[in-house]
N, CA and C atoms as a LAMMPS dump frame, in Angstrom:
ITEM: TIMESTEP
0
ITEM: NUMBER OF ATOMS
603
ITEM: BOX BOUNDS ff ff ff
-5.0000000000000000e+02 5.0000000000000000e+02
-5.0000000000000000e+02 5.0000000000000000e+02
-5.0000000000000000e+02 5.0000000000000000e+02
ITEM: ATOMS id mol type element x y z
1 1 1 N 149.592 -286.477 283.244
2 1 2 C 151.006 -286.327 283.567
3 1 3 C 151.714 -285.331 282.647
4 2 1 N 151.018 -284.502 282.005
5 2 2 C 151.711 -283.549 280.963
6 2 3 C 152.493 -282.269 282.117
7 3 1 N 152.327 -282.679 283.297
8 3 2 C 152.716 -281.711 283.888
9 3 3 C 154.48 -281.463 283.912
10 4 1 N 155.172 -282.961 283.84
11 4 2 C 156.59 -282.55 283.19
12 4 3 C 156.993 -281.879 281.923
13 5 1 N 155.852 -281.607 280.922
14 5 2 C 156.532 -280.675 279.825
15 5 3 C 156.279 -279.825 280.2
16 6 1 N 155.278 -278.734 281.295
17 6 2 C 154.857 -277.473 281.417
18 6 3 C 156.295 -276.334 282.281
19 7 1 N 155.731 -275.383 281.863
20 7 2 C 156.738 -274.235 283.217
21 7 3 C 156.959 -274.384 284.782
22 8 1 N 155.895 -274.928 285.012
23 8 2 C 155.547 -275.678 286.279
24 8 3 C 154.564 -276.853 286.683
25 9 1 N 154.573 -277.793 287.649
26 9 2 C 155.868 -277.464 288.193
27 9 3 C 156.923 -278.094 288.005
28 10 1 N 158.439 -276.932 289.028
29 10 2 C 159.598 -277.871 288.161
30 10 3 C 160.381 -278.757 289.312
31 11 1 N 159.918 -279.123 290.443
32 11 2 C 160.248 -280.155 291.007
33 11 3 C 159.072 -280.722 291.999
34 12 1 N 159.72 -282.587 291.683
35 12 2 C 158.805 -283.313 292.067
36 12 3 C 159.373 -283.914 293.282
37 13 1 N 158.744 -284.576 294.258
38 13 2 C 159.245 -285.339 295.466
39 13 3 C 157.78 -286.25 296.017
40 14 1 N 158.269 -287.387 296.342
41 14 2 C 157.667 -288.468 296.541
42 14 3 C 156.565 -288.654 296.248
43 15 1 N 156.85 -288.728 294.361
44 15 2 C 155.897 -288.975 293.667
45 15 3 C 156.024 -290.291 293.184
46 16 1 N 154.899 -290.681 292.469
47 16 2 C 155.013 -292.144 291.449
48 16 3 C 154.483 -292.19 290.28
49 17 1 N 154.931 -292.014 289.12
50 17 2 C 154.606 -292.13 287.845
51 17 3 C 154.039 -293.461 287.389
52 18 1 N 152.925 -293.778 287.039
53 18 2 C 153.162 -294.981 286.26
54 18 3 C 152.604 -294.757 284.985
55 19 1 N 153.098 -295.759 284.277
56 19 2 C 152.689 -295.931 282.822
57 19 3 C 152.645 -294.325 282.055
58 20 1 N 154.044 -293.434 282.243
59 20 2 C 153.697 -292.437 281.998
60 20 3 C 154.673 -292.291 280.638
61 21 1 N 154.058 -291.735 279.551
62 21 2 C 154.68 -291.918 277.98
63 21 3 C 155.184 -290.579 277.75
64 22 1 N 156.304 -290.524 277.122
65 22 2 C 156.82 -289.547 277
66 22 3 C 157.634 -289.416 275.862
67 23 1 N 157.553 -290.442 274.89
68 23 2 C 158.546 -290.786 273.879
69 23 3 C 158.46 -289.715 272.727
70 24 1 N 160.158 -289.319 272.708
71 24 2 C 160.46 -288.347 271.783
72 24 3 C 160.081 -286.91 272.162
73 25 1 N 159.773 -286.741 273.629
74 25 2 C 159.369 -285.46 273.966
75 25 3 C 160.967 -285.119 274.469
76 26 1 N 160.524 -283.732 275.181
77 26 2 C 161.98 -282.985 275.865
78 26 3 C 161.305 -282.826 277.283
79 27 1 N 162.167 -283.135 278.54
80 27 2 C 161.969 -282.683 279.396
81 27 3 C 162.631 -281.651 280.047
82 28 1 N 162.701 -280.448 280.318
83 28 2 C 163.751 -279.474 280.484
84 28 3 C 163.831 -279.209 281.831
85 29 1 N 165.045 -279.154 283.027
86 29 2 C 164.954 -278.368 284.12
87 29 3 C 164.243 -278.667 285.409
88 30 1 N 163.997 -280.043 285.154
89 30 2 C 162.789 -280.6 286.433
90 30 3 C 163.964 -281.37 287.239
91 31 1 N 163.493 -281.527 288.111
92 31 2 C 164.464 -282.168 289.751
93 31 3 C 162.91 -283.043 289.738
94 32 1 N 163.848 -284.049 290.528
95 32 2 C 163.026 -285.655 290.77
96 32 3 C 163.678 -285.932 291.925
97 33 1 N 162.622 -286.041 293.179
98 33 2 C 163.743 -286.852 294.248
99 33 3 C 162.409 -287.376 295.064
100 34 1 N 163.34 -288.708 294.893
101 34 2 C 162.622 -289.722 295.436
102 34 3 C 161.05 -290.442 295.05
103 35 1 N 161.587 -290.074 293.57
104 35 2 C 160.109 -290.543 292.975
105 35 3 C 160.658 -291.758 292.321
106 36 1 N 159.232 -292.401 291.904
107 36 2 C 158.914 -293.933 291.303
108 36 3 C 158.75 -293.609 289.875
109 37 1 N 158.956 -294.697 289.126
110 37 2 C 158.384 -294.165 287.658
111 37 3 C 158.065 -296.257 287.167
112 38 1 N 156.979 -296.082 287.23
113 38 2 C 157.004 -297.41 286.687
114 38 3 C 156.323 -297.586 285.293
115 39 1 N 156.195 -298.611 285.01
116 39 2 C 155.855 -298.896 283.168
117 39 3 C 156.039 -297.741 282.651
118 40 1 N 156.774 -296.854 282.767
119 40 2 C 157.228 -295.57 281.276
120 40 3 C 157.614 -295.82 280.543
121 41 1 N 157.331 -294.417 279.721
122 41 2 C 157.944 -294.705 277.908
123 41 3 C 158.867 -293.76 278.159
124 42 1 N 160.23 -293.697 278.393
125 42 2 C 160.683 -293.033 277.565
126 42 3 C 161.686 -292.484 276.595
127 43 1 N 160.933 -293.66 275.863
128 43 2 C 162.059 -293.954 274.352
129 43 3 C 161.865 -292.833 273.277
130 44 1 N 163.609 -292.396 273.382
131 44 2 C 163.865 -291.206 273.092
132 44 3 C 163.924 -289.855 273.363
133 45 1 N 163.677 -290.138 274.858
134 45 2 C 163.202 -288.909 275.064
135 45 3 C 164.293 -288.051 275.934
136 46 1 N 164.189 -286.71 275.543
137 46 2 C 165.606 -285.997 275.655
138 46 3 C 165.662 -285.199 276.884
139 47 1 N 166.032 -285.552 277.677
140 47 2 C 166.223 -285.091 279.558
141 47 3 C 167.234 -283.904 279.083
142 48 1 N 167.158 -282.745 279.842
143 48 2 C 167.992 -281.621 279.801
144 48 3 C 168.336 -280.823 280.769
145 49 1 N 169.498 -280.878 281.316
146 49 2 C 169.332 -280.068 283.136
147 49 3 C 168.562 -280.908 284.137
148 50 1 N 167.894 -281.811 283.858
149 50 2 C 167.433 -282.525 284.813
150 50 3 C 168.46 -283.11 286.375
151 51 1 N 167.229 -283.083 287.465
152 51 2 C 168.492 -283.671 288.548
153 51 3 C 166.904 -285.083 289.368
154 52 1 N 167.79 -285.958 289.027
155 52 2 C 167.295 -287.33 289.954
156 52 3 C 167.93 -287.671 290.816
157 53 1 N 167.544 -287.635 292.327
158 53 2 C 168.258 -288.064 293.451
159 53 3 C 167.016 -289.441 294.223
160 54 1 N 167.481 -289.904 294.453
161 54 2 C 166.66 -290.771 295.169
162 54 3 C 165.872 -291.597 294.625
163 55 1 N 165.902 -291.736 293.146
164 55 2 C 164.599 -292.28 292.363
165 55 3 C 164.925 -293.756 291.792
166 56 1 N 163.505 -294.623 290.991
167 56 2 C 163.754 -295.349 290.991
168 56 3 C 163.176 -295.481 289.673
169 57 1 N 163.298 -296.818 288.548
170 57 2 C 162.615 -296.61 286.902
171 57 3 C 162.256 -297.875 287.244
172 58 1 N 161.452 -298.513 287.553
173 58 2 C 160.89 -300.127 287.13
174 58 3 C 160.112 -300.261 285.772
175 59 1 N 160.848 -301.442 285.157
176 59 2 C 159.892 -301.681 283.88
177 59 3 C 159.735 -300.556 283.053
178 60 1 N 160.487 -299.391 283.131
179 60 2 C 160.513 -298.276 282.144
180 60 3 C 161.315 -299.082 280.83
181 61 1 N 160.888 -298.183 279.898
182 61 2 C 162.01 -298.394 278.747
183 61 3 C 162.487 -296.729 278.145
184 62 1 N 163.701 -296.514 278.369
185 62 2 C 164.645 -295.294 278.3
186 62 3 C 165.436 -295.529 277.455
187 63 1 N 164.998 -296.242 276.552
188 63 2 C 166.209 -296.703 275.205
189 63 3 C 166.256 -295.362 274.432
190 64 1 N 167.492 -295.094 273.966
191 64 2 C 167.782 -293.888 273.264
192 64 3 C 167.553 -292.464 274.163
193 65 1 N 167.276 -292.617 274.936
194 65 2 C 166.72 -291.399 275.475
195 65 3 C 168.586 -290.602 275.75
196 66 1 N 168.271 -289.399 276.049
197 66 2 C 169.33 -288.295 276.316
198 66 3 C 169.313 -287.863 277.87
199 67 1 N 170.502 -288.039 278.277
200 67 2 C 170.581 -287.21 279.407
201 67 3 C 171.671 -286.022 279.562
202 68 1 N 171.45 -284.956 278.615
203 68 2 C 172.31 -284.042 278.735
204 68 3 C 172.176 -282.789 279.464
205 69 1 N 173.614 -283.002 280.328
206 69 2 C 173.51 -282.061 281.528
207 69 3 C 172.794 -282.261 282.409
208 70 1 N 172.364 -283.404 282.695
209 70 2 C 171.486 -284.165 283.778
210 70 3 C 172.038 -284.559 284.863
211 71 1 N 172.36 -284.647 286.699
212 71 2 C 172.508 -285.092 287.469
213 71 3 C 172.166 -286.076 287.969
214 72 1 N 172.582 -287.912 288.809
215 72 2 C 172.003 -288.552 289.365
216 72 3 C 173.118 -289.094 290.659
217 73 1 N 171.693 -289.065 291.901
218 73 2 C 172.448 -289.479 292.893
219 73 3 C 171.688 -290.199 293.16
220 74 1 N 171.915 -291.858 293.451
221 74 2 C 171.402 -292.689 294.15
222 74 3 C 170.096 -293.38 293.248
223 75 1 N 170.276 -292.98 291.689
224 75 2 C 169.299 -293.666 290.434
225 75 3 C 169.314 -295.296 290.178
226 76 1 N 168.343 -296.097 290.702
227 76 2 C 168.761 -297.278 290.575
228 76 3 C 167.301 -297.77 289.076
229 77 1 N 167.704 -298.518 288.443
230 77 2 C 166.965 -299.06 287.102
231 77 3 C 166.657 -300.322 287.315
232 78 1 N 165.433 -301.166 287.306
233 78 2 C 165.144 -302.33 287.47
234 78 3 C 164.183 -302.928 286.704
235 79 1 N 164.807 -304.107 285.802
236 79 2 C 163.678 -304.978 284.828
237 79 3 C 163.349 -303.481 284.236
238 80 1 N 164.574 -302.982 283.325
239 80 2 C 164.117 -301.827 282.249
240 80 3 C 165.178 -301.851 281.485
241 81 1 N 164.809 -301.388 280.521
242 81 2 C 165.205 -301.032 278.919
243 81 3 C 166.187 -299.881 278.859
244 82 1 N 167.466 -299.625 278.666
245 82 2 C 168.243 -298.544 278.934
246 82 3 C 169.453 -298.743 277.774
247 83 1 N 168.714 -298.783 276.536
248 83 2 C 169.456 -299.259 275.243
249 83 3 C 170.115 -297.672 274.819
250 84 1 N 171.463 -298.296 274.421
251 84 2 C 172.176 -296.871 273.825
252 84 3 C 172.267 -295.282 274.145
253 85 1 N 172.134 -295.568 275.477
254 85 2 C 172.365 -293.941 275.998
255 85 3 C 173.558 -294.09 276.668
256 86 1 N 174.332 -292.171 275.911
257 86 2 C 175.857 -291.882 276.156
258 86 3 C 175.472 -291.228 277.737
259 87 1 N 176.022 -292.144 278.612
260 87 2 C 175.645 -291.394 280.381
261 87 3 C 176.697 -290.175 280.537
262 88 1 N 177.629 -290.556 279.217
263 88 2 C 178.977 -289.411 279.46
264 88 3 C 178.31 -288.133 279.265
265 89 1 N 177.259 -287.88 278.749
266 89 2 C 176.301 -286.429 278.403
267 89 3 C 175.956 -285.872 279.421
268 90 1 N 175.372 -286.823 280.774
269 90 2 C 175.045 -286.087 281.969
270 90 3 C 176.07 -285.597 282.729
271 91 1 N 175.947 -285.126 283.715
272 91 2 C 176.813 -283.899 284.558
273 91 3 C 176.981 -284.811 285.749
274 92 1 N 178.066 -285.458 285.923
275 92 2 C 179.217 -286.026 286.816
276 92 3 C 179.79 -285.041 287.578
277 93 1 N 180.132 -284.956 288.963
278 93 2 C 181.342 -284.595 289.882
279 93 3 C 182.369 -284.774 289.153
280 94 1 N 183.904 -284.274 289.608
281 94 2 C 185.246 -284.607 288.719
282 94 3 C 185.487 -285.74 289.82
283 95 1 N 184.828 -285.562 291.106
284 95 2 C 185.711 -287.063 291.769
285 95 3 C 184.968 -288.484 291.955
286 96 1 N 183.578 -288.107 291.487
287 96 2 C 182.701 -289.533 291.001
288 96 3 C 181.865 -289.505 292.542
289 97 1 N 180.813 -289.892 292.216
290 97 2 C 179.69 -290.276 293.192
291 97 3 C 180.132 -291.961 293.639
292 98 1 N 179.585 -292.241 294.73
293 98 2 C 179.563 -293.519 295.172
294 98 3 C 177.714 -293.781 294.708
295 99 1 N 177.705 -294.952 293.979
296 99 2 C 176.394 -296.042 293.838
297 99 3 C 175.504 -294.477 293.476
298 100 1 N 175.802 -293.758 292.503
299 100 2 C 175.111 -292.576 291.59
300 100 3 C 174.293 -293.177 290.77
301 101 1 N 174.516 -294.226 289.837
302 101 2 C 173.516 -294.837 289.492
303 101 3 C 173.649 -296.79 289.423
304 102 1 N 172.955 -296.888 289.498
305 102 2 C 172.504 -298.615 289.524
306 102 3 C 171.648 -299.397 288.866
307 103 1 N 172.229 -300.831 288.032
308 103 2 C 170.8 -301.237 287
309 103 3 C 171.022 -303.079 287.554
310 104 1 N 169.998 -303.28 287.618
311 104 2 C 169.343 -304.779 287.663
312 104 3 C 168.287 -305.684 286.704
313 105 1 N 168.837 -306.245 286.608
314 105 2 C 167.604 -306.969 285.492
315 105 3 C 167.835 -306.194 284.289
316 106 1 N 168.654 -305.132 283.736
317 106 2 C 168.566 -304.478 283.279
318 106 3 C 168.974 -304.648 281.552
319 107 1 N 168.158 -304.641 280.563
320 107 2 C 169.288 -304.018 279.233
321 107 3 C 169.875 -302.929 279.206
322 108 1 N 171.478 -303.043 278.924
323 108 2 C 172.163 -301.595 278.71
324 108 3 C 173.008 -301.294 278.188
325 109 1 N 172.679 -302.252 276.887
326 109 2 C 173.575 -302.854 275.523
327 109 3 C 173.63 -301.199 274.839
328 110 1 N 174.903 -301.235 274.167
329 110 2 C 174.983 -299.964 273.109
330 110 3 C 175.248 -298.613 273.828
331 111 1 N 175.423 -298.596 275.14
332 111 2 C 175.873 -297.365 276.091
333 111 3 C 176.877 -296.652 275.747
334 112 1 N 177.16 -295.968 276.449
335 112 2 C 178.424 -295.294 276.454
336 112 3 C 178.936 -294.72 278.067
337 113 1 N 180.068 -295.547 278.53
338 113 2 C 180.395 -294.574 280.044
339 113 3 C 181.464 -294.533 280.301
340 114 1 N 182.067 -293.915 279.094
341 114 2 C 183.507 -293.526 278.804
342 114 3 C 184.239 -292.5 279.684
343 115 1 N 184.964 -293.002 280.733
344 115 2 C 185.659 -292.217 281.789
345 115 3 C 184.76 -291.442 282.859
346 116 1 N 183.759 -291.755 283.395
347 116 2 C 183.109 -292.345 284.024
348 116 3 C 183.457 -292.474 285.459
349 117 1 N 182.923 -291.78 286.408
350 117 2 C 183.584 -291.954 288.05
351 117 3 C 182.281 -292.809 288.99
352 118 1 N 182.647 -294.211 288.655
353 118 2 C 180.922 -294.865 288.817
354 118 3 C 181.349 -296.224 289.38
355 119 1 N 182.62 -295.372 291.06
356 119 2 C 182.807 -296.3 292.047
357 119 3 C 181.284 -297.081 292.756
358 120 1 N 181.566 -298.551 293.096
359 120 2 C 180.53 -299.287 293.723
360 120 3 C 178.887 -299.125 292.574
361 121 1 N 179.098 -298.838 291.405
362 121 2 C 178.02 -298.877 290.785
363 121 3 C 177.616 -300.823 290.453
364 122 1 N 176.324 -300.584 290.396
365 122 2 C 175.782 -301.738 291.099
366 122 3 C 175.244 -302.269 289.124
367 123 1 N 175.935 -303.366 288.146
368 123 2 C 175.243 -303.966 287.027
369 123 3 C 175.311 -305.134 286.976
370 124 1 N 173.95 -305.544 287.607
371 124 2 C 174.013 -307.178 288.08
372 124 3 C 172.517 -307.502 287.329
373 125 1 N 173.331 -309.064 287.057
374 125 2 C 171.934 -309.67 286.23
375 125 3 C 171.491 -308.882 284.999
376 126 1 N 172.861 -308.447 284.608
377 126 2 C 171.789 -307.393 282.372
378 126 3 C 172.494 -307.418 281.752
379 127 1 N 172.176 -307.408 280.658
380 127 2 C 173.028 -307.763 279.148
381 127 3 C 173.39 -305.95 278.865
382 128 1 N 174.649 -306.176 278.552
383 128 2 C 175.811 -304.602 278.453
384 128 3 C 176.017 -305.355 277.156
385 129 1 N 176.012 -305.592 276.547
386 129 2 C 176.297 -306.02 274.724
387 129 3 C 177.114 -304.613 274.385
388 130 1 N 178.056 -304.483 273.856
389 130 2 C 178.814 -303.691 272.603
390 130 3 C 178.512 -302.087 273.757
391 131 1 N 178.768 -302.078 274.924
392 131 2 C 178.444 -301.044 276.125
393 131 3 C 180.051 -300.695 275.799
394 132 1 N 180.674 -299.518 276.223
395 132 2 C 181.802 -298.71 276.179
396 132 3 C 181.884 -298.365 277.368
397 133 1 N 183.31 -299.228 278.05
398 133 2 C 183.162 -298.98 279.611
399 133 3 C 185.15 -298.217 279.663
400 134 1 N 185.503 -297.572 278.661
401 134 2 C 186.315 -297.285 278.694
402 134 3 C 187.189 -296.131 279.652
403 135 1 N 188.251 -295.916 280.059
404 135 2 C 188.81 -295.118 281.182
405 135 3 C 188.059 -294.919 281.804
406 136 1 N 186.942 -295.282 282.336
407 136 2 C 185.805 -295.731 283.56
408 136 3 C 186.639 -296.009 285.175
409 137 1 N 186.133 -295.328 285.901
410 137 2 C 186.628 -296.105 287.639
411 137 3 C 185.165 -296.772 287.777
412 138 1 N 185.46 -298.093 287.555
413 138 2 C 184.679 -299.115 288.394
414 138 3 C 184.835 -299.542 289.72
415 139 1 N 185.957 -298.889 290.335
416 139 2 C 186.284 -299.235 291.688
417 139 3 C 185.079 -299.811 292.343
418 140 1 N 184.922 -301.299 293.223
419 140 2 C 184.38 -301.668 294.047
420 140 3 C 182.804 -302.028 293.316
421 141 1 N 182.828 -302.112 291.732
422 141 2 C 181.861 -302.714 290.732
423 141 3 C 181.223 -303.678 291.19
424 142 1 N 179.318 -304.093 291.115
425 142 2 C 179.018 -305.283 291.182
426 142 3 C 178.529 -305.274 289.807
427 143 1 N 179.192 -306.192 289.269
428 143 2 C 179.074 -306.66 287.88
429 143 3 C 178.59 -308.23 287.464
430 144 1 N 178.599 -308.885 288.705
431 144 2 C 177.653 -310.184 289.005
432 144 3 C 176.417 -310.426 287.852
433 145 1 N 176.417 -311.578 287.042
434 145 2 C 175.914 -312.117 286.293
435 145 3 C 175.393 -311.354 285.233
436 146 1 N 176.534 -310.735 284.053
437 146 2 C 175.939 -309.724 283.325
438 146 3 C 176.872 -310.179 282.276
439 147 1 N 176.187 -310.05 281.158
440 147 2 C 176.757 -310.084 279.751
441 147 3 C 177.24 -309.314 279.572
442 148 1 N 178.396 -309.337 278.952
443 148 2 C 179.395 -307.992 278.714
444 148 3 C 179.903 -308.284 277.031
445 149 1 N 179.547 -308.991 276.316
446 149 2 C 179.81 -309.808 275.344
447 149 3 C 179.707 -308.24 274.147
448 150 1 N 181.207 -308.26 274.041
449 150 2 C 181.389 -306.823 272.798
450 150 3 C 181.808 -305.791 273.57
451 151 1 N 181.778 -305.843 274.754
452 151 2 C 181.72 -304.294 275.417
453 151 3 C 183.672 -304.1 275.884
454 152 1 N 183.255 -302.757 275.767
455 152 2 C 185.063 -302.985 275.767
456 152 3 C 185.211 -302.099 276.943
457 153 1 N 186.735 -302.377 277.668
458 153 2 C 187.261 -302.432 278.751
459 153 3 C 188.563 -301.913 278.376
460 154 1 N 189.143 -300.26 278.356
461 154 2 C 190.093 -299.958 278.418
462 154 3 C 190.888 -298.338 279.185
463 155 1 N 191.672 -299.341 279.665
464 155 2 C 192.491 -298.294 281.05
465 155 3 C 190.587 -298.372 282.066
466 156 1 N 190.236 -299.047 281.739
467 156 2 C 189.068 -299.091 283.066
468 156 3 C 189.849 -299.828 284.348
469 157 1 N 189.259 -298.76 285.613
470 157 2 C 189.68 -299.012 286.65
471 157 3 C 188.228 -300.001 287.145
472 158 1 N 189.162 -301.598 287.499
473 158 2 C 188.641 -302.323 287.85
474 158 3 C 188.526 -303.387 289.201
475 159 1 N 189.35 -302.026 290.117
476 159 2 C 190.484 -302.23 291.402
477 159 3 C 188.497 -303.131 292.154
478 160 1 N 188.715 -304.123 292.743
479 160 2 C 187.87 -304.85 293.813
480 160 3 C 186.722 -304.771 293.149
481 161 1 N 186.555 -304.976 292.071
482 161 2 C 185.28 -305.788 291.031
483 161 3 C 185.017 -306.332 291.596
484 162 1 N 183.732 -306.874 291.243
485 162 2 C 182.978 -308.194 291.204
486 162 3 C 182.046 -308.719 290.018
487 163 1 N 182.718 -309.359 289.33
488 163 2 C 182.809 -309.974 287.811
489 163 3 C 182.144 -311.538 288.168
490 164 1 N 182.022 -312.136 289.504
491 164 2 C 181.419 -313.506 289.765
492 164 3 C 180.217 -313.598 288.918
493 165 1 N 180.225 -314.482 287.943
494 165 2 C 179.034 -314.995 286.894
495 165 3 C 178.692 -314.026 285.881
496 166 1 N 179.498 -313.134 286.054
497 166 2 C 179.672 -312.431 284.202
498 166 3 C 180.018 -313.428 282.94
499 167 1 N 179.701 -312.733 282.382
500 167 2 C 179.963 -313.859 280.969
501 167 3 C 180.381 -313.195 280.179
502 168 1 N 180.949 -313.651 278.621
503 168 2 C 181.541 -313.095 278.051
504 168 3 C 182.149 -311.71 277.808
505 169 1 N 182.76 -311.292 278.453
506 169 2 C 183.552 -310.395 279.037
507 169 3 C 185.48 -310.247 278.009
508 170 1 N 185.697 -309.63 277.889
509 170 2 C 186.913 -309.278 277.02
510 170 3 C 187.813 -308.106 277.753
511 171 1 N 188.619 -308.451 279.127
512 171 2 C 189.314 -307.458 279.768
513 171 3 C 190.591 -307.722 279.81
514 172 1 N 191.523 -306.562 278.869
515 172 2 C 193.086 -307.158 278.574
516 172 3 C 193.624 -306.848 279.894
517 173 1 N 194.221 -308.006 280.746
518 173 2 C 194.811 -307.464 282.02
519 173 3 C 196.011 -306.316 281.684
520 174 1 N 196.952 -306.039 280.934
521 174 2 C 197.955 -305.429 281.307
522 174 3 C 197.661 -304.051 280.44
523 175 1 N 195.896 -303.898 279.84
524 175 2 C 195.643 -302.324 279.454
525 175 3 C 194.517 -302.312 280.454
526 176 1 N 194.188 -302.885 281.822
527 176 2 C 192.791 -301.933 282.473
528 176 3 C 194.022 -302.282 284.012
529 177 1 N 193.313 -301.839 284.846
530 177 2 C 193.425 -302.12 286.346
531 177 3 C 192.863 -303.264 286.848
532 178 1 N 193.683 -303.806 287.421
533 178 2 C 192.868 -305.119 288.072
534 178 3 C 193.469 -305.631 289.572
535 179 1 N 192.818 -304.848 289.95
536 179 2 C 193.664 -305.501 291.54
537 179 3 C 192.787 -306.152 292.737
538 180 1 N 192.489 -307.007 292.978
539 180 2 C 191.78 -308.247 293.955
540 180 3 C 190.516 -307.971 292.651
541 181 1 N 190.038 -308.153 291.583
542 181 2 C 189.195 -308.043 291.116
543 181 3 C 188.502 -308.993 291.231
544 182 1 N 187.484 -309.844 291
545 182 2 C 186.874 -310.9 291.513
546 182 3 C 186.263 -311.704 290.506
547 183 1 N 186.934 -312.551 290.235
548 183 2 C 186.758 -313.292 288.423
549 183 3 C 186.345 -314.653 289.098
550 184 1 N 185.241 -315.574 288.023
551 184 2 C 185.176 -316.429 287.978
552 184 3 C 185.656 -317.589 287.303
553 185 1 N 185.644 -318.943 287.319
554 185 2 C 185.931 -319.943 286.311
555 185 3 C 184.521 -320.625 285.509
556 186 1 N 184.834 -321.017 284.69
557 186 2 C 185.199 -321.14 283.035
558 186 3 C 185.822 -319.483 282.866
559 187 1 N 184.996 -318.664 282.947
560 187 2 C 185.198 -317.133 281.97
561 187 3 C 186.228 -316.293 282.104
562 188 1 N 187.082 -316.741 283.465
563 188 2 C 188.205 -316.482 283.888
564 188 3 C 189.182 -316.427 282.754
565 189 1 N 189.008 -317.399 282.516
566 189 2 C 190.098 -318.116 281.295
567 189 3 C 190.433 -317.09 279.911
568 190 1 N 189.372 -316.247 280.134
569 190 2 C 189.451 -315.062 278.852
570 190 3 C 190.695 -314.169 279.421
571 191 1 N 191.069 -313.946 280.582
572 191 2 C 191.788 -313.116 280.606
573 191 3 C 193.603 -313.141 280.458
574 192 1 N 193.332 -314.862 280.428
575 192 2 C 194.745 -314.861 280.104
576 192 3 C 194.801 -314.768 278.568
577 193 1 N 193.772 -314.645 277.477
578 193 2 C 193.961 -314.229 275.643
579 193 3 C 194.872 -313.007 275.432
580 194 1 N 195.082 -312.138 276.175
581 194 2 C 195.819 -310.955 276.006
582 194 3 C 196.804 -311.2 276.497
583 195 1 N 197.103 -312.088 277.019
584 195 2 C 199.142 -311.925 277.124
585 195 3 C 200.08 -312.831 276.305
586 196 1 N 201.33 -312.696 276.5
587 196 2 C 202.158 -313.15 275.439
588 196 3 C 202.663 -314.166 276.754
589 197 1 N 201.459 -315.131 276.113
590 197 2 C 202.09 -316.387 277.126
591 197 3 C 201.613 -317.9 276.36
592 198 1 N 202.108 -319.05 276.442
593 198 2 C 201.718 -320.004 275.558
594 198 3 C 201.113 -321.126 276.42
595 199 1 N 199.809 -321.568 276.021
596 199 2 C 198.788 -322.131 276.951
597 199 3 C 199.136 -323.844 276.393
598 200 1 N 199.859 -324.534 277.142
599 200 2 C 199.803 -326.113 276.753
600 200 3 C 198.628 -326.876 277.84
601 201 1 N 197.738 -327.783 277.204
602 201 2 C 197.247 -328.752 278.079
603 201 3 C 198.112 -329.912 278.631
């Protein structure tokens, strides 16, 4: 598989990687569409100009890795490792993709997706620990059963969420957007801590 560090070639299509290691390498200038990548390494490893459309990471681990100046349409992550990468590095539209990228099962603690156009993006079932979801459009978010515990939430657009079985979560209603957002009980209860209101039993 050394064929992603070479001059050629520089795009792949309905391929499947597995168990392919790549940690701490550079990948420069390659297009991916509609490929598989399963059990990969690639922790640390620094994507550059890259464009993924159609693809999928199972069981990869992409912790630390870089995506600068990178494109994704339709990238979904499953039962993988996606620790501390700034997604604000890759190359976004100014008016945001619909479901551009998507994680399940996923770790994606220590992120960064600070202003962020990542309507209907799909983070269900994964721990976002100390994740930076700040001036973000979450518009139409599935955020269904995910730890959010540290991760902060500000001026994030959170218009028709879905927050059902999130957990520890910290969203000040009157600094993000929140309109039909879709909160559950017990964890509900966090969102009334930010107002100037006095809670008697």
């Amino acid at each position: 598989m050394t064929g992603l560090l070479s001059a050629a070639p520089a795009e792949y299509e309905d391929q499947t990687f597995d168990g392919l290691a790549l940690g701490g390498e550079e990948v420069r200038a390659k297009e991916f569409e509609s490929c598989t990548f399963v059990g990969c390494s690639f922790l640390e490893t620094t994507f550059t100009a890259c464009r993924f459309v159609d693809c999928e990471f199972v069981r990869c681990d992409l912790s630390l890795c870089r995506v600068e100046d990178c494109s994704f349409t339709s990238v979904k992550f499953r039962d993988s490792q996606v620790i501390g990468v700034n997604w604000a590095e890759a190359s976004w539209p100014a008016l945001g993709l619909f479901n551009a990228i998507g994680f399940e099962r996923c770790a994606i603690s220590h992120s960064t997706f600070i202003g962020l156009g990542l309507r209907r993006v799909e983070i269900v079932d994964c721990v976002a620990r100390d994740a930076d979801f700040a001036e973000a459009d979450l518009t139409q978010a599935n955020c269904a059963g995910t730890d959010f515990k540290d991760s902060r939430f500000l001026h994030t657009d959170l218009t028709e969420a879905d927050f059902a079985g999130a957990t520890n979560y910290a969203i000040a209603a009157n600094l993000n957007v929140l309109r039909r957002t879709r909160f559950a009980l017990p964890e509900a209860m966090s969102l009334l801590y930010g107002l100037d209101i006095i809670l008697t039993e």
